[in-house]
C-alpha positions as CSV (number, residue, x, y, z in Angstrom):
1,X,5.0,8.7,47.9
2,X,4.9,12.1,46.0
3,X,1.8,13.9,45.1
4,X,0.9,14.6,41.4
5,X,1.5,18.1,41.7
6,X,5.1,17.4,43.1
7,X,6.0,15.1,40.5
8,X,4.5,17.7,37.8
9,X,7.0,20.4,39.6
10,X,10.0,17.7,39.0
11,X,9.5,17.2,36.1
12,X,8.8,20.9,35.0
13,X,12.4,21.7,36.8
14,X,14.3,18.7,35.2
15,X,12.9,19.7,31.3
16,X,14.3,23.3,32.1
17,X,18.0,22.4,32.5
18,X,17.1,19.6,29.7
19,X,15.8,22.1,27.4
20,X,18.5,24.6,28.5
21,X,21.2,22.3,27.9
22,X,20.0,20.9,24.4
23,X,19.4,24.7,23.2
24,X,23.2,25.6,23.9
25,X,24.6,22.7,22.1
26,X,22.3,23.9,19.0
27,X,24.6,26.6,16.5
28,X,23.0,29.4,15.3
29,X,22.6,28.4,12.2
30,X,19.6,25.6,12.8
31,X,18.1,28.0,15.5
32,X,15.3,28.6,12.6
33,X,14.9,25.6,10.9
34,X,14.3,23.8,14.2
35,X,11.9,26.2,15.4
36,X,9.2,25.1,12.7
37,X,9.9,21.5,14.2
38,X,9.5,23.2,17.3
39,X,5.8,23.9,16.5
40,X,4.3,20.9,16.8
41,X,5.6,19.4,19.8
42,X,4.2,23.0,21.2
43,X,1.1,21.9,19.6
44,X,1.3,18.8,22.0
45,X,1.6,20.9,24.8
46,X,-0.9,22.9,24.3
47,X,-3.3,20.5,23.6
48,X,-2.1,18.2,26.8
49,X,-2.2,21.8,29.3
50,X,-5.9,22.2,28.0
51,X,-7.1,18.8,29.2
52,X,-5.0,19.4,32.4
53,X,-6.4,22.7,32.8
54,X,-9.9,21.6,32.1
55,X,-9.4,18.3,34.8
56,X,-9.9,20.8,37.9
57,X,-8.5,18.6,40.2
58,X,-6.2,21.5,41.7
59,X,-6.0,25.4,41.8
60,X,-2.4,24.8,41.5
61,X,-2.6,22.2,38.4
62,X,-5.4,25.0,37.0
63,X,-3.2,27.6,37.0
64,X,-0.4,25.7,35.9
65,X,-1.9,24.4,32.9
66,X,-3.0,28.0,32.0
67,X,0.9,29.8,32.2
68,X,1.3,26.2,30.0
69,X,-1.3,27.0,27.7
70,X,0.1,30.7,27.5
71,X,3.5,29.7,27.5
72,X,3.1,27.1,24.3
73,X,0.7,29.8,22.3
74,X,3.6,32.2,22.5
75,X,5.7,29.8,21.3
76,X,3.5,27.9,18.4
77,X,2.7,32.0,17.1
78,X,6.2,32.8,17.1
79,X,7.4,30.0,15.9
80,X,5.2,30.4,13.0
81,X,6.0,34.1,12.8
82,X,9.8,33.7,12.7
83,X,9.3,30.2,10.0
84,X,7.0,32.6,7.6
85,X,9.8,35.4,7.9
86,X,12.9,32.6,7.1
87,X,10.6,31.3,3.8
88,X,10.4,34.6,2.8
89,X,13.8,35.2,2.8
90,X,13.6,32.1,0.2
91,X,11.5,33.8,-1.9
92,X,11.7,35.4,-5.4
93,X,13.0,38.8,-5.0
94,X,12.4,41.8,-6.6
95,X,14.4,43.1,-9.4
96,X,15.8,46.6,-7.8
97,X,14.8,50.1,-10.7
């Protein structure tokens, strides 16, 4: 029987080539819509690797959580960044003098 920190390694390998495979399918064009989506299932994640990284069970699971936690802040803040930059494009423009 696999430990938990195997399974968590299998599983972490298998959503790479998941995630890599669903993001090439994607065209350009809903790359920014999606990434507001994207938010909140980061959200998820970085609430779930702050409850695994406050179990300490393991060293390994501890420092997995935290490059989790760091990971999914990177990508919530720019995420939000790049959402905030797309709405302003949306926005009323200026009258060019």
């Amino acid at each position: 029987m696999m430990g938990p920190l195997l399974v968590g390694i299998y599983v972490f390998v298998l959503s790479i080539f998941v995630g890599i495979e669903i993001i090439t399918k994607i065209p350009p064009t809903l790359h920014t819509p999606l990434m507001s989506g994207a938010n909140a299932i980061s959200g998820i994640t970085l609430v779930g690797s702050i409850g695994a990284a406050s179990s300490g069970e393991v060293i390994a699971s501890s420092i997995l959580a935290f490059v989790a936690i760091v990971f999914a802040t990177i990508n919530v803040v720019g995420g939000f960044l790049v959402t905030d930059r797309m709405l302003g494009m949306f926005g009323k423009r200026k009258a060019k003098s």
